[in-house]
C-alpha positions as CSV (number, residue, x, y, z in Angstrom):
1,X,-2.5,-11.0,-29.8
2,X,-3.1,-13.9,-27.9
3,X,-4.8,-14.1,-23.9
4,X,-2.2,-14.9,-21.0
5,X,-4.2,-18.3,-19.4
6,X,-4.7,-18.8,-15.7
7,X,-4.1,-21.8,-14.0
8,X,-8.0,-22.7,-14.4
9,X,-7.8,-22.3,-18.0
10,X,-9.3,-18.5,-18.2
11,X,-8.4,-15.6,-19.7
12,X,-5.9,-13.0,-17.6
13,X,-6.3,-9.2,-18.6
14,X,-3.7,-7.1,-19.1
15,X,-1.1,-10.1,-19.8
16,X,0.2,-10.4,-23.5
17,X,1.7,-13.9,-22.9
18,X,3.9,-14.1,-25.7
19,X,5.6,-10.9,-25.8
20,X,6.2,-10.6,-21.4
21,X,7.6,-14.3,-22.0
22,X,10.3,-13.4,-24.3
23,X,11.0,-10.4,-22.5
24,X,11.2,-12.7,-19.0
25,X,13.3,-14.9,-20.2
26,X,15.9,-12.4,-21.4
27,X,16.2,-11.4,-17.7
28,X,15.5,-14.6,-15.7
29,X,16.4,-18.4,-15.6
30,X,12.5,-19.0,-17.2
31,X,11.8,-21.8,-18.4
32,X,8.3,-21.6,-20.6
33,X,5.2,-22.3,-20.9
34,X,4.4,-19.4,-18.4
35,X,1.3,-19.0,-16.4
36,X,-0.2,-16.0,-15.2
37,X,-2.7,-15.7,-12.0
38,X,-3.8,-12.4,-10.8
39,X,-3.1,-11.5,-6.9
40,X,-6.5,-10.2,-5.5
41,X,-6.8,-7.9,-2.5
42,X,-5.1,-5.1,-3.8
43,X,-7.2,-2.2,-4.8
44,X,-4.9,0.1,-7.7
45,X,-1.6,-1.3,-9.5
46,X,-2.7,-5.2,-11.0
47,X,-0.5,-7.5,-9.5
48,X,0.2,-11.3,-11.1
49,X,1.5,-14.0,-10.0
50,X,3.6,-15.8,-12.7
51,X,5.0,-19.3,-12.7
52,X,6.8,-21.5,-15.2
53,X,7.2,-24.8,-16.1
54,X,9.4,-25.9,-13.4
55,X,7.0,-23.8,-10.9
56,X,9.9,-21.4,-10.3
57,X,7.8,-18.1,-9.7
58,X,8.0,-14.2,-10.2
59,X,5.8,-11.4,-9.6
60,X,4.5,-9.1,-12.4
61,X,3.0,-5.2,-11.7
62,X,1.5,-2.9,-14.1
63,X,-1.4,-0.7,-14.0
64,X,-4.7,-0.4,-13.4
65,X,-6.6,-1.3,-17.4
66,X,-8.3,1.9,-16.7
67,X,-9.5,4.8,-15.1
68,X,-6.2,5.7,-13.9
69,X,-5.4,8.9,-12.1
70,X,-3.3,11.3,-13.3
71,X,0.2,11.2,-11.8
72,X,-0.3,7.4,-10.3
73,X,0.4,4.3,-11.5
74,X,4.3,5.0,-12.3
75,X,6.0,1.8,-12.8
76,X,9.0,3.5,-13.1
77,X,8.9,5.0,-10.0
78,X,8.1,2.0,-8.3
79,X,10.4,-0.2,-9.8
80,X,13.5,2.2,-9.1
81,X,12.1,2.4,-5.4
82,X,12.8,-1.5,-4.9
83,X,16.0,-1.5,-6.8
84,X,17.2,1.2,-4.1
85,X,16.1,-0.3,-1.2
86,X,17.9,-3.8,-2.1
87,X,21.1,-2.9,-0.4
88,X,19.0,-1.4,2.9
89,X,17.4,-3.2,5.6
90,X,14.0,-2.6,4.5
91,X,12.7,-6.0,3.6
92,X,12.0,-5.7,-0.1
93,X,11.3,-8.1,-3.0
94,X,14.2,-9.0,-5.0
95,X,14.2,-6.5,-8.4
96,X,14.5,-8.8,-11.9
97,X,13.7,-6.0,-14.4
98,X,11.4,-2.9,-15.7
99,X,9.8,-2.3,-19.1
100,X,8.6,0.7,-20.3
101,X,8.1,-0.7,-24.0
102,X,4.7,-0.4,-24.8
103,X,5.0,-2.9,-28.0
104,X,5.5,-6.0,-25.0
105,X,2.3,-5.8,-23.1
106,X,0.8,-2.6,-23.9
107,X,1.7,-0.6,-20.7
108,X,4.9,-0.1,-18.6
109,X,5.4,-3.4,-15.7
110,X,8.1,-4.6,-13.6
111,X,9.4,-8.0,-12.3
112,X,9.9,-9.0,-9.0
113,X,11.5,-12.8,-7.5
114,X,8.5,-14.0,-5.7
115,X,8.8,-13.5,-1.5
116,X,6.6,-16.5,0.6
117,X,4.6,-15.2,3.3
118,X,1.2,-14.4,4.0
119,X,-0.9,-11.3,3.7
120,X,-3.1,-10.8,6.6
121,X,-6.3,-9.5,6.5
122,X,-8.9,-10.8,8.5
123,X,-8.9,-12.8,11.6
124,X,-9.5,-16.1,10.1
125,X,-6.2,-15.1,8.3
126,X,-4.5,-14.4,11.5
127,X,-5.0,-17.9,12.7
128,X,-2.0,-18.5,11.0
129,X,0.0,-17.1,13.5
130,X,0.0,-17.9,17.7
131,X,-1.0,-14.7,19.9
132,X,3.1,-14.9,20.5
133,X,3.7,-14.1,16.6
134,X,1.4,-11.7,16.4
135,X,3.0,-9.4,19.4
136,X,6.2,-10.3,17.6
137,X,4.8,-8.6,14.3
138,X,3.7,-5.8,15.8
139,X,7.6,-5.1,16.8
140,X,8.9,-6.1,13.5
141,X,6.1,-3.7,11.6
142,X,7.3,-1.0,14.2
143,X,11.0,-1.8,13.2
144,X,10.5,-2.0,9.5
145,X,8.5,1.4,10.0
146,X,11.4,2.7,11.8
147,X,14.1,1.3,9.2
148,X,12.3,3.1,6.0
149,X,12.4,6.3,8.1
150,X,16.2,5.8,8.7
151,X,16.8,5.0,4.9
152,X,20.0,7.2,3.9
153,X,18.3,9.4,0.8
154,X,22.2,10.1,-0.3
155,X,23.7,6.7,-0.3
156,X,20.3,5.3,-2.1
157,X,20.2,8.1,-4.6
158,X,16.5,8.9,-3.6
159,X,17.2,12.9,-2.2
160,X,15.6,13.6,-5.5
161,X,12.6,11.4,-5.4
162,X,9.9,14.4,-4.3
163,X,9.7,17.7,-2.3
164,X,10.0,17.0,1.0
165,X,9.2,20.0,2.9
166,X,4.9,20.8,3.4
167,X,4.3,17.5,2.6
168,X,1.2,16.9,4.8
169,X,0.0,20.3,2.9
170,X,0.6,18.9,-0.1
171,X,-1.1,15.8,0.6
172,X,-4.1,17.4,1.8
173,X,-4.6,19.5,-1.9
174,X,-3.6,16.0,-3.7
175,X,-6.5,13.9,-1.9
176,X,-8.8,16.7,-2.1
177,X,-8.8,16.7,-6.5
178,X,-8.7,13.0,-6.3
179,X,-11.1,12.8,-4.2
180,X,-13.5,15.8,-6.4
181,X,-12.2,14.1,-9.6
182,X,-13.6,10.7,-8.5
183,X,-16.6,10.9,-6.6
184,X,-20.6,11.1,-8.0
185,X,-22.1,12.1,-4.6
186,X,-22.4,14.9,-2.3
187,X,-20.5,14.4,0.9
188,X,-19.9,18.0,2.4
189,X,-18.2,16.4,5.4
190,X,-15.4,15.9,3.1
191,X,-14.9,19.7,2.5
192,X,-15.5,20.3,6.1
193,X,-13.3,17.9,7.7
194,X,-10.2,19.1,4.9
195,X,-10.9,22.6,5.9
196,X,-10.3,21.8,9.7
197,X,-7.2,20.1,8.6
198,X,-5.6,22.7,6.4
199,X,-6.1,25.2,9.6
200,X,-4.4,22.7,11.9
201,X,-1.7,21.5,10.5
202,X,1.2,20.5,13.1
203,X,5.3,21.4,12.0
204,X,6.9,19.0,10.4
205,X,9.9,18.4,12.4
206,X,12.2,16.3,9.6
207,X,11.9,14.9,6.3
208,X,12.1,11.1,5.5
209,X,11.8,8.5,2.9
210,X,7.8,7.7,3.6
211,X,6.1,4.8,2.3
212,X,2.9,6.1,2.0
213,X,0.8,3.0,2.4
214,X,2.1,1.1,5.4
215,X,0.0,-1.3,6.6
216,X,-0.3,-5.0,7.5
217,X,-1.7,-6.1,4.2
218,X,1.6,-4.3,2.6
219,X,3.7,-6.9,4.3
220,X,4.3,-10.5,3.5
221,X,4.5,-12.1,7.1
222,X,6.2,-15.3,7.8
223,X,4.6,-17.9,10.5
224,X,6.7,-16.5,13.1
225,X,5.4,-13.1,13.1
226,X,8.6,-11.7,11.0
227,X,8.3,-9.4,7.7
228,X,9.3,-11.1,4.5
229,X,8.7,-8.0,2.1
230,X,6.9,-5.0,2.2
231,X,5.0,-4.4,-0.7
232,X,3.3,-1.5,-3.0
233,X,5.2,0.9,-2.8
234,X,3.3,3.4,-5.2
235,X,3.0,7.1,-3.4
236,X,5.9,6.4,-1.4
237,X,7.9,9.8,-1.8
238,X,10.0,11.8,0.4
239,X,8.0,14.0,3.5
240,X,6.8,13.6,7.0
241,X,7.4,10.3,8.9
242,X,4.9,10.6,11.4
243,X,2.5,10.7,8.4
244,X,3.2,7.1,8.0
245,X,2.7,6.0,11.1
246,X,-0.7,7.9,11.2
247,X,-1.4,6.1,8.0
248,X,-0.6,2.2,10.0
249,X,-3.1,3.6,13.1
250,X,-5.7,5.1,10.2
251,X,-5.8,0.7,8.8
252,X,-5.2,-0.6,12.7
253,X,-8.6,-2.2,14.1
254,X,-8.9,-2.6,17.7
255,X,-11.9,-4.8,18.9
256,X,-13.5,-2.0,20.6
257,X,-14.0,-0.3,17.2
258,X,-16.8,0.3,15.2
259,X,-16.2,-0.3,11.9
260,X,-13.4,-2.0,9.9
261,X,-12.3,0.5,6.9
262,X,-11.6,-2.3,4.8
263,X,-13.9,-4.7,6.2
264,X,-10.6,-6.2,8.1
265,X,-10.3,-7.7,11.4
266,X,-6.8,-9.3,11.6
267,X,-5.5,-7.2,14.0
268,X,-8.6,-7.8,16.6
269,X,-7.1,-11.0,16.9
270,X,-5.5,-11.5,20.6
271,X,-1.9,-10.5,20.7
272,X,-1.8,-7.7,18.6
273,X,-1.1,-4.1,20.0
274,X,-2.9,-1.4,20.3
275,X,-2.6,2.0,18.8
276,X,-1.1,3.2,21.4
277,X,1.2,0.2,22.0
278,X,2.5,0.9,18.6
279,X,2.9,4.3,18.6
280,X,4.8,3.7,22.0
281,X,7.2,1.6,20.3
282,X,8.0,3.8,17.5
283,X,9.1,6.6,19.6
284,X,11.1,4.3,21.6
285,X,12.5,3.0,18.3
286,X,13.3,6.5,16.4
287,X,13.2,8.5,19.7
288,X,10.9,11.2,17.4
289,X,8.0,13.4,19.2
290,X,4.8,11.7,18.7
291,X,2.4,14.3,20.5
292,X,1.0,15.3,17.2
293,X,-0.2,11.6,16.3
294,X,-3.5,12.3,17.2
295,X,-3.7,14.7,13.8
296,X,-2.0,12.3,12.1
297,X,-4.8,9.5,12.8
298,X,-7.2,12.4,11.7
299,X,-5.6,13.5,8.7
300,X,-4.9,9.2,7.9
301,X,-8.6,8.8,8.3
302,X,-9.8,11.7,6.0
303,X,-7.0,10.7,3.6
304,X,-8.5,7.1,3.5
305,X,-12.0,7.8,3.0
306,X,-10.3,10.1,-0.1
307,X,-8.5,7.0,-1.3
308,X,-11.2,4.8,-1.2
309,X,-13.9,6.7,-2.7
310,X,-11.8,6.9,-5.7
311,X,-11.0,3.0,-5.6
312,X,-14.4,2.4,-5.4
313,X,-15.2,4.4,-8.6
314,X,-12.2,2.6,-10.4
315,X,-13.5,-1.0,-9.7
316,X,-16.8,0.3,-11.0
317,X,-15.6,1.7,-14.2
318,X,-13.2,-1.5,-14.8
319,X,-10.0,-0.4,-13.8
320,X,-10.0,-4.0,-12.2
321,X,-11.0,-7.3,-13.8
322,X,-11.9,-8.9,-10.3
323,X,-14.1,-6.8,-7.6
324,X,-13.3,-8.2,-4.2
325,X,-16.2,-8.4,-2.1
326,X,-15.0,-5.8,0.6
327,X,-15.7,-2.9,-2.3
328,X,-19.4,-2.8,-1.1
329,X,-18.3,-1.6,2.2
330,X,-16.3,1.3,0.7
331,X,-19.5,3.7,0.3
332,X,-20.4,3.6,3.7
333,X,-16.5,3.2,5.4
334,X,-15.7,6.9,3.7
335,X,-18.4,8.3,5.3
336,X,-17.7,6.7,8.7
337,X,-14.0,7.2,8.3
338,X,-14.6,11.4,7.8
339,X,-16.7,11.3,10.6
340,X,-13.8,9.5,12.6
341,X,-11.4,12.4,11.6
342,X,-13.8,15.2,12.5
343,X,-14.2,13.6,16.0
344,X,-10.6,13.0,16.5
345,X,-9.7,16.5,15.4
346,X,-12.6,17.6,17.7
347,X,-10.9,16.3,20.5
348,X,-7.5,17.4,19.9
């Protein structure tokens, strides 16, 4: 079995070269030698970029190389989320093809056309975009938001996808074993801070398509504050939407706070809403209740500091072949992320 080659000459894992280009250009107008590059900043499935002779590109997923967490990681899923959403207007990457034949590269991946735009994660990043652009994006995030809440579950043959009723319950007992199954410390807050949640758990009023992990590092941004794609679509299922908006205001970073869960600061930049700006906009948008958003950010933040624990333990057991330098500030932002949660649920 031979390595897949970056474009610096190195070794890619989790690329078998030989077999993925026969099987790409069976689907694709691909025209080899084919060279692999692995996307950095994303924290579970392994992402690739791949480009071929004539520096067409396409974009390859698959899972973590280890460590992976029981019920995760389902390309199939994925893929057949995307495929769905093509005819919608949820900005999505066009779908080339899925394999679940393990003989090809030795775990299930899909195949995506490659989307320009930028990701967004710190203000340097930001830059990019004039104050203007950024207000912009904060509409079209609230819109896209909005659209995948509106998706119609009959006509995209996703009704089935998941339960939709509890989800928020269901989230909180999912979270809670990933969280026990992952971490090597004691951290009673964790305990404590679920507990409150579980006893205050608001109604959920309807049942939507939910991404699951909507934030601005999800979306491919062009330079005029639009959304090209949004991306990693992983847990998205079918449950509460006002989940997902808590889970944008759990990754939002307004200059006055104090920490950055993900050491990002893109959205300090000038002309990017606030929290409240946002979740303003979405209830003008889906005209949907919003007074329970405040337990929303709570349970967002707890679920966060879940969900990175157990990245951090995956990076240092391999599941990833590149550690980005944010992971050292994982440890400490799931402490100060519980604490966040307790205090917001404190004050409801």
């Amino acid at each position: 079995m031979s390595a897949a080659v970056d474009p610096a000459g190195g070794p890619i894992a989790g690329i078998d070269p030989e077999p993925v280009t026969i099987w790409l250009v069976e689907r694709a107008p691909v025209a080899p030698p084919l060279r692999f590059e692995l996307i950095t900043g994303g924290h579970s499935n392994l992402t690739y970029r791949v480009t071929d002779g004539s520096d067409r590109r396409w974009v390859l997923r698959r899972p973590p190389l280890a460590h992976l967490l029981a019920g995760a990681h389902d390309m199939v899923r994925e893929h057949r989320l995307l495929d769905a959403l093509g005819p919608t207007d949820v900005p999505t990457p066009p779908v080339v093809g899925l394999c679940t034949d393990s003989e090809v590269n030795n775990a299930d991946f899909y195949v995506t056309g490659f989307v320009d735009g930028s990701v967004l994660r710190t203000s340097a990043e930001a830059a990019v975009l004039s104050p203007a652009a950024r207000s912009t994006l904060c509409a079209r995030l609230v819109e896209c938001l909005a659209s995948i809440h509106a998706v119609d579950l009959d006509a995209t043959a996703l009704a089935d996808l998941g339960r939709s009723a509890d989800y928020v319950a269901r989230q909180l007992h999912v979270w809670q074993r990933q969280f026990n199954a992952m971490t090597m410390r004691e951290l009673p807050i964790i305990e404590r801070v679920h507990d409150a949640l579980v006893a205050s758990i608001p109604p959920q009023h309807d049942a939507t398509l939910v991404h699951g992990d909507f934030r601005l590092d999800n979306c491919l941004v062009t330079g005029d504050g639009d959304v090209a794609a949004v991306l990693d679509w992983e847990i998205a299922t079918l449950g509460d939407p006002l989940a997902d908006l808590g889970y944008l205001l759990g990754y939002w970073v307004e200059p006055s706070d104090a920490f950055s869960p993900l050491g990002h600061d893109a959205t300090t930049a000038d002309g990017f809403w606030s929290r409240d700006e946002l979740v303003s906009a979405y209830a003008s948008a889906t005209d949907r209740d919003v007074s329970a958003l405040g337990w929303h950010f709570a349970f967002a933040s707890w679920r966060l500091a879940c969900i990175l624990e157990g990245v951090h333990a995956r990076y240092m057991g391999g599941a990833n072949p590149q550690i980005p330098p944010e992971v050292d500030l994982f440890p400490p932002s799931v402490v100060a992320l519980a604490e966040r949660a307790e205090a917001l649920l404190a004050g409801l």
